[in-house]
Each structure stands twice: as structure tokens, then as C-alpha cells.
C-alpha positions as CSV (number, residue, x, y, z in Angstrom):
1,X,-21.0,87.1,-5.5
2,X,-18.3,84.6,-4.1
3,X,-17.8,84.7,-0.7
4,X,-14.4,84.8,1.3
5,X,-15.1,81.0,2.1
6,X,-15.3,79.6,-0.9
7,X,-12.5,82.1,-2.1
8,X,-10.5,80.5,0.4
9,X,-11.2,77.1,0.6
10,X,-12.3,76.5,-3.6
11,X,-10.0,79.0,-5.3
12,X,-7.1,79.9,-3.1
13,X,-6.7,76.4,-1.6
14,X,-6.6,74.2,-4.8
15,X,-4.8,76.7,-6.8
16,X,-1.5,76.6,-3.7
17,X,-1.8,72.7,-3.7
18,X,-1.6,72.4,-7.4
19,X,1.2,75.2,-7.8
20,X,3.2,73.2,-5.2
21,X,2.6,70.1,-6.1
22,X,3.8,70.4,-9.8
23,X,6.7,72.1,-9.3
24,X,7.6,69.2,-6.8
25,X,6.5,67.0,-9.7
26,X,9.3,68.9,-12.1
27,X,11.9,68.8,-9.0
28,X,11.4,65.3,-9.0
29,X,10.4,64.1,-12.6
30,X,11.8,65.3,-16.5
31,X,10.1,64.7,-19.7
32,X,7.4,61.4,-19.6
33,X,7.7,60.9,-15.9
34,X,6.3,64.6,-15.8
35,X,3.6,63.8,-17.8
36,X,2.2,61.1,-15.7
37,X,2.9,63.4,-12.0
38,X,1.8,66.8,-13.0
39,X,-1.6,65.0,-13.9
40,X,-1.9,63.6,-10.5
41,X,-0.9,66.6,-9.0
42,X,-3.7,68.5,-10.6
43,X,-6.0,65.8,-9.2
44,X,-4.7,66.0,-5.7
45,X,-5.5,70.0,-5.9
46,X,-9.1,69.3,-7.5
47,X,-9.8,66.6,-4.3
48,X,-8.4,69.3,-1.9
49,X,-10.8,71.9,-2.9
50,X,-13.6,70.0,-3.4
51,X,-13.2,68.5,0.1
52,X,-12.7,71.7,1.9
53,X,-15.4,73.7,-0.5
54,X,-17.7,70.9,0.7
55,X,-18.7,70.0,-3.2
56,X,-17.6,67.0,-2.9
57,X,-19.7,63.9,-3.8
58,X,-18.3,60.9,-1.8
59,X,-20.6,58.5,-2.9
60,X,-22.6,59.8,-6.9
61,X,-25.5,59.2,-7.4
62,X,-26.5,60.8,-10.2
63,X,-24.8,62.3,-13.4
64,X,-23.6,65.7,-12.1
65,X,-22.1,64.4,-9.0
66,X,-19.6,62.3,-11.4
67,X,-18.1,65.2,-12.5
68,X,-14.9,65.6,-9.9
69,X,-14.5,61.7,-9.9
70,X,-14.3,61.8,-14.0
71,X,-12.0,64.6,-13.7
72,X,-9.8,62.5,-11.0
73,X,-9.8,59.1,-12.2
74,X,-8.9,60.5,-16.0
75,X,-5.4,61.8,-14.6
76,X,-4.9,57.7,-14.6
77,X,-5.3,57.4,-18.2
78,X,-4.1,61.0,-19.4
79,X,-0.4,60.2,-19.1
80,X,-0.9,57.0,-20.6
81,X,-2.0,58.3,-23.9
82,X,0.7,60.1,-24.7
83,X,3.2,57.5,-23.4
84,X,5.9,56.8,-25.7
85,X,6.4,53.6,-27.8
86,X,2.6,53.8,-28.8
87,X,1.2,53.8,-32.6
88,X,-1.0,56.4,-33.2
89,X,-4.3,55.0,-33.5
90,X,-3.3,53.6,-30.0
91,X,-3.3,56.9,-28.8
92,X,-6.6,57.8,-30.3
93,X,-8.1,54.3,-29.2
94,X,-7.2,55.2,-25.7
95,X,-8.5,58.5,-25.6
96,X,-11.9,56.7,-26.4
97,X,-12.3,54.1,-23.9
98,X,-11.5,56.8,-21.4
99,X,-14.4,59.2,-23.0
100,X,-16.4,56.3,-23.0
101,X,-16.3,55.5,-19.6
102,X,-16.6,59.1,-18.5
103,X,-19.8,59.5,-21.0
104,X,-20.9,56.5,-19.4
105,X,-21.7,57.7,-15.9
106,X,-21.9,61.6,-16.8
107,X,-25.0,61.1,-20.1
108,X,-27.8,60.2,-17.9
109,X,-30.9,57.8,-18.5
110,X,-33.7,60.3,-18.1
111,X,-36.8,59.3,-20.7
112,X,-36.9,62.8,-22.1
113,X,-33.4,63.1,-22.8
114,X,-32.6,64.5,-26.6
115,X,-31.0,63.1,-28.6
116,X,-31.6,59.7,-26.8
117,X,-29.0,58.7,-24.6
118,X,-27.3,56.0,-27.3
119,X,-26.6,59.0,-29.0
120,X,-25.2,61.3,-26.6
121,X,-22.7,59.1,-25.7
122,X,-21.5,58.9,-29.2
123,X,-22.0,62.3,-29.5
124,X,-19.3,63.0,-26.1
125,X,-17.2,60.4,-27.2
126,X,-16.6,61.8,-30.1
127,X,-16.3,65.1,-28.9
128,X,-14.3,64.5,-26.3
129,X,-11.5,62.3,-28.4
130,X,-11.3,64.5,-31.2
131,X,-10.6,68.1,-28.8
132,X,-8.1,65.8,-26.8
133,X,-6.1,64.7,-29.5
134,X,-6.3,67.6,-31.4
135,X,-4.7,69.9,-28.3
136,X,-2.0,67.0,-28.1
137,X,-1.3,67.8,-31.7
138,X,-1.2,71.4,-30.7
139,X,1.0,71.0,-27.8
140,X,3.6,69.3,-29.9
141,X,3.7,72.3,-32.3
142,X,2.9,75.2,-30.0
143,X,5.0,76.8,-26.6
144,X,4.0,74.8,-23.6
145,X,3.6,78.2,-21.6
146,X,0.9,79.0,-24.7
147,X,-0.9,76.5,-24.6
148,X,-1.4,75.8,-21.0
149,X,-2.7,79.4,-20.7
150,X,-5.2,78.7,-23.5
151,X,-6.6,75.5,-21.6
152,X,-7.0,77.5,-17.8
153,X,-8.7,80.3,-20.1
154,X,-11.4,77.8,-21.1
155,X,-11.9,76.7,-17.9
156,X,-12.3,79.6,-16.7
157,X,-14.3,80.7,-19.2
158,X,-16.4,77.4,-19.0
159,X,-16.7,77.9,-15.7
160,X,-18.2,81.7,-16.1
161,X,-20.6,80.9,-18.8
162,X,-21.9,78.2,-16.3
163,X,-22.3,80.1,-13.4
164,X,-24.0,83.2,-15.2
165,X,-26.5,81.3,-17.9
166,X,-27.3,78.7,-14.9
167,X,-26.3,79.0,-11.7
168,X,-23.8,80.6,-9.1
169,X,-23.4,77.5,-6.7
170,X,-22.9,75.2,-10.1
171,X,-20.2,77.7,-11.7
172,X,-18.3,77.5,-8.4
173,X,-17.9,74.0,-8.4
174,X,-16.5,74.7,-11.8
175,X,-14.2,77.2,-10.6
176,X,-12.4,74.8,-8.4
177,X,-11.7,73.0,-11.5
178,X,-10.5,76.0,-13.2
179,X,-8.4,77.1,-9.6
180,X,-6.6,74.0,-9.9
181,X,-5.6,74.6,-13.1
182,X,-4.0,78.1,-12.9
183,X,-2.2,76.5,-10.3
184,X,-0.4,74.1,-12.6
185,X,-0.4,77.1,-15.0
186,X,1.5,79.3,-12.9
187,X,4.3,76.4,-12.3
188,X,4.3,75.6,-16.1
189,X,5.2,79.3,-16.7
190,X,7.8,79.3,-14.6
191,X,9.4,75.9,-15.8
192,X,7.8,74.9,-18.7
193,X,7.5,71.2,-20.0
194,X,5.4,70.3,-23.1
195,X,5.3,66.7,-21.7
196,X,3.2,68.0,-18.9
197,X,0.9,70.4,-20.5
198,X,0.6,66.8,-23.2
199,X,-0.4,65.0,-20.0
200,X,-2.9,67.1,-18.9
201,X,-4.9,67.0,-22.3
202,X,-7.0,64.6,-21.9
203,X,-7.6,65.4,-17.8
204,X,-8.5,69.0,-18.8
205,X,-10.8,67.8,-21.6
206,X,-13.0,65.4,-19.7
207,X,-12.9,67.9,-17.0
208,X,-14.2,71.1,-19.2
209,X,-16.4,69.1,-21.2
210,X,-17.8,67.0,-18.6
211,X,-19.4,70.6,-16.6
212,X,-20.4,71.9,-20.0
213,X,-22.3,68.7,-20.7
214,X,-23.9,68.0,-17.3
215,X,-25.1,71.4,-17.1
216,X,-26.5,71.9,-20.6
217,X,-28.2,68.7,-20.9
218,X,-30.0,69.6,-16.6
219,X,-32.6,71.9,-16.9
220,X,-36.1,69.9,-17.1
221,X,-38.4,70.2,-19.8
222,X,-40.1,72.5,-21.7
223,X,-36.6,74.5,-20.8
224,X,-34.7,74.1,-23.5
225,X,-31.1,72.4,-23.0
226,X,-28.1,75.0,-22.9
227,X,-26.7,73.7,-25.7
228,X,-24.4,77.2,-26.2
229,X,-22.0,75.6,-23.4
230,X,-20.8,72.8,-25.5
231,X,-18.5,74.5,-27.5
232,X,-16.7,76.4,-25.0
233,X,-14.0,73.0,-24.4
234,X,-13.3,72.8,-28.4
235,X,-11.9,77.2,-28.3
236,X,-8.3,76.2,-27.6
237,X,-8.5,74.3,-31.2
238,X,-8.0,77.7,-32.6
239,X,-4.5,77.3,-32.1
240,X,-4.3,75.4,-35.2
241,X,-4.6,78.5,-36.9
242,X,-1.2,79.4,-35.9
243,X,0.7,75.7,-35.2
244,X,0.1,75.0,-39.1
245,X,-0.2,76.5,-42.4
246,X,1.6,80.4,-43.4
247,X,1.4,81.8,-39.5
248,X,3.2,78.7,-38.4
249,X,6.3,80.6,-40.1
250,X,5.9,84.0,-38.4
251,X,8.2,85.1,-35.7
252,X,7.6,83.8,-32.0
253,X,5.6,87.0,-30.9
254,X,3.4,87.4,-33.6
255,X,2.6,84.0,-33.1
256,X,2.0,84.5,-29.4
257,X,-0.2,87.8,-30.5
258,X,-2.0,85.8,-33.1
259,X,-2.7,83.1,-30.7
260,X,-4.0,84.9,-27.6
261,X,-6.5,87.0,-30.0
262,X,-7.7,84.1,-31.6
263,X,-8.5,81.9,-28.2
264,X,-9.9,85.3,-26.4
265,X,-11.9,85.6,-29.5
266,X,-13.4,82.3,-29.7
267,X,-14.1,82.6,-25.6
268,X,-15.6,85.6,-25.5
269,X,-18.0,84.9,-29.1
270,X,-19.0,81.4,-27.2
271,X,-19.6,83.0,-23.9
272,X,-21.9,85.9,-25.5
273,X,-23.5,83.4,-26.8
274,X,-24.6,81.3,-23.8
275,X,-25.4,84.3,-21.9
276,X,-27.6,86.1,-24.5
277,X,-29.2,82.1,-25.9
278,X,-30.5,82.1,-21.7
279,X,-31.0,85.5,-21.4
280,X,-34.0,85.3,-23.8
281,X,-34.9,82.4,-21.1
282,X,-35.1,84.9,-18.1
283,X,-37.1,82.6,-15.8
284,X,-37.5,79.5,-16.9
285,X,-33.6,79.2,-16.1
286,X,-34.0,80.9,-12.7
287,X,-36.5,77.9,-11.7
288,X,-34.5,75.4,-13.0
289,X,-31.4,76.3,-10.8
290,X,-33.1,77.4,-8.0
291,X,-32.4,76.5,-4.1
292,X,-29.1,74.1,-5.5
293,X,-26.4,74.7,-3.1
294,X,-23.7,72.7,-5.2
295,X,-23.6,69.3,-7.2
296,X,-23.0,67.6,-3.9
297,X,-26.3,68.4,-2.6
298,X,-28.3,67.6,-5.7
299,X,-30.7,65.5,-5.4
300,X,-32.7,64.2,-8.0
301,X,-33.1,66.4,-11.2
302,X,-36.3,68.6,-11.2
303,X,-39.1,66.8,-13.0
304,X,-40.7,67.7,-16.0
305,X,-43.2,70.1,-16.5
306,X,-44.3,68.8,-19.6
């Protein structure tokens, strides 16, 4: 259960701070210079919650506590990639070396880790890059209102799925993330701007994908790795299904029907699946989560019990 606390300080407070500060952003900024302060203003809101929530990791020290700071520093490079005057593969380039540096500090170096770390990063690279460019491409096609809905969904969802196949105080952290967002959300609906919802891509991405990784990839052998969270990021790429092809031609609600069944679909299938892949688990996921207050607390990762 969430207590009035963290409701306060991690949902309520991040979700005013990023409502305000984006529709400053639009009050002061059109078009690209939107693109590049909505981004920061989501950023601002994620720092204000996770100050006040006291999940916060000043100084990281190991994977999980990297989270927030990837999540931060990407709202840098976010606008950047969808800056005008750049070729495509530019784009695509970018959104690498920004997935690279956030796999860098969020795939750790434990022995046991599977596949071996080499891989993983390659793995979250390409991950990462592809679902980033691939909601850019969707953002161009689809209603900025649309789309930014089907982003805070996943978070939210993301956030859910961590919190019930893991553990409460982790899934909280993750809700800040996700408060921030409906936050930008809410001003988006009520003056919409595809630049900014482009802008956010790649922030939202290394965001989602960085909690689903972290806490897949934590719990110490013989418990097997949650790997059911990792798809969660990629369900907004269902959106595909109605920004090309024959329901690209329908009318604007059916489109907005269509759309909202198809990304509830995908959450709630990937969801189920990560509650009922730990369920089976029953303790060995209790153990591996137990006494962890939140990510800023962690210390080191539980050792092996193989």
C-alpha cells in the first residue's frame, strides 16, 4: 500500500512540478525550442520527487542507483536527436551513444551475469535505439495527445509490473518516474505539441527501459532474472499498427479507438505475464527483495546462493 507520504511527496509533488513547468515551457517556447524545454522540465519534476521521496542517489554506486541520473542527463541529448538539419542516420547514431552511455553504468559487472555483460550492453543498446526511433517515427505520424498518453501508460504500467513481481519500495521509485510524466501529459493534452512529445522520446525510453532492466537482471542466483519486464518499454510500438498500412486511412476516432485497444492490450498481455512468470516464483522473489527500502538505500546486490 502507498502511504500519504510518498503520495505526496513522489506522486503529487513531481506530477505539479512537471504540469507547471511544461506549460511554462509552451508559454515560452514553439516548435524545436519546445522540444529541448519540455525535456528538462520533465527532469526538473523527476529531481523534485526523488529529492523529497528521499530515493534519491546523490552519489551511485552501483547499477540501480543510476537510474534517476540516466533518466536526467538523457533530457540533454533527447532534444538533440530530433533537432532539425540532421540526416537520418545522425539521428539514429545519436540515439546510440546516448544508449550506450546509459547501458554503460546501468548493465553491471557481476560474474554470474547472463548473457555476459559484452552482451547486454549490445543487447540495451539495441533495444533502447530501435523503441526510441521507432516512437519518433510514430510521433510524426500519430496525434501528439495519442501518443503521449501511450508513453505515461507504459510507465505506469512498467512501474506496476515492477512493484508487484518484485517489490513495493522499487515500483515506487518507478512511479515517480511515471508521476512526472502524467504531468507533462496532462499539459500536452491541453496544448499539444508533437515537437515535445518527439523530445521526450528518447528521455522516456532510457527512463522505462532503464527500471525494467535494472530490476530484471537483480535478483541473485538460482532466482531466475525477470526477464517478462523487458518488453513492457517496446508496447507503445503498437502504434504502428495504426500510423501505417490500411488503418492509417480510417477516420480520426477509429484511429484513436484502434490505438488505445491495441497499447491497453499489449500492457495488460505483458503485465500478466510478469506477474504470473513470478508468481510461479512465490518465495524466491520475496527473499530477493526483501528489507529494500528504495534504490537509494541499496547496498550491494544480495550474493549468490549458488
Amino acid at each position: 500500500m502507498l502511504s500519504s507520504d510518498f503520495l505526496l511527496k513522489g506522486v503529487a509533488a513531481p506530477a505539479l512540478a512537471a504540469f507547471v513547468a511544461t506549460l511554462i515551457s509552451f508559454w515560452l517556447f514553439k516548435g524545436r525550442r519546445a522540444a529541448v524545454a519540455v525535456p528538462f522540465a520533465l527532469a526538473l519534476a523527476l529531481g523534485t520527487g526523488l529529492s523529497l521521496a528521499g530515493a534519491a542517489s546523490w552519489f551511485p554506486s552501483r547499477n540501480m542507483h543510476w537510474v534517476p541520473w540516466v533518466a536526467v542527463l538523457s533530457a540533454i541529448v533527447s532534444p538533440i536527436v530530433v533537432a532539425g538539419g540532421l540526416a537520418e542516420l545522425e539521428r539514429w547514431l545519436l540515439a546510440a551513444l546516448a544508449s550506450l552511455g546509459a547501458a554503460a553504468v546501468l548493465v553491471p559487472d557481476w560474474p554470474e551475469l547472463w548473457p555476459s555483460r559484452p552482451v547486454s550492453i549490445g543487447s540495451f543498446v539495441l533495444a533502447a535505439t530501435v523503441i526510441a526511433r521507432g516512437l519518433d517515427g510514430i510521433a510524426r505520424r500519430l496525434p501528439p495527445r495519442l501518443v503521449i498518453l501511450a508513453l505515461w501508460g507504459t510507465s505506469l504500467a512498467a512501474a506496476g509490473a515492477i512493484a508487484n513481481a518484485f517489490s513495493l519500495k522499487i515500483g515506487e521509485s518507478a512511479l515517480i518516474t511515471s508521476a512526472a510524466l502524467f504531468g507533462v501529459t496532462a499539459a500536452i493534452l491541453i496544448r499539444t505539441d508533437e515537437m515535445a512529445v518527439r523530445g521526450l522520446a528518447l528521455t522516456f525510453v532510457l527512463a522505462v527501459v532503464g527500471w525494467c532492466y535494472v530490476v530484471a537482471v537483480e535478483p541473485a542466483p538460482p532466482t531466475p532474472p525477470i526477464w517478462a519486464l523487458l518488453p513492457i518499454p517496446a508496447a507503445p510500438l503498437v502504434l504502428w499498427l495504426t500510423a501505417i498500412g490500411p488503418l492509417s486511412r480510417k477516420g480520426a476516432a477509429i484511429r484513436w479507438v484502434v490505438s488505445t485497444v491495441l497499447v491497453a492490450g499489449a500492457l495488460a498481455a505483458l503485465v500478466a505475464w510478469a506477474h504470473f512468470s513470478t508468481e510461479d516464483a512465490g518465495d524466491e522473489y520475496s527473499q530477493a527483495s526483501s528489507g529494500w527500502v528504495s534504490p537509494a538505500s541499496l547496498g550491494d546486490r544480495p550474493a549468490s546462493a549458488g
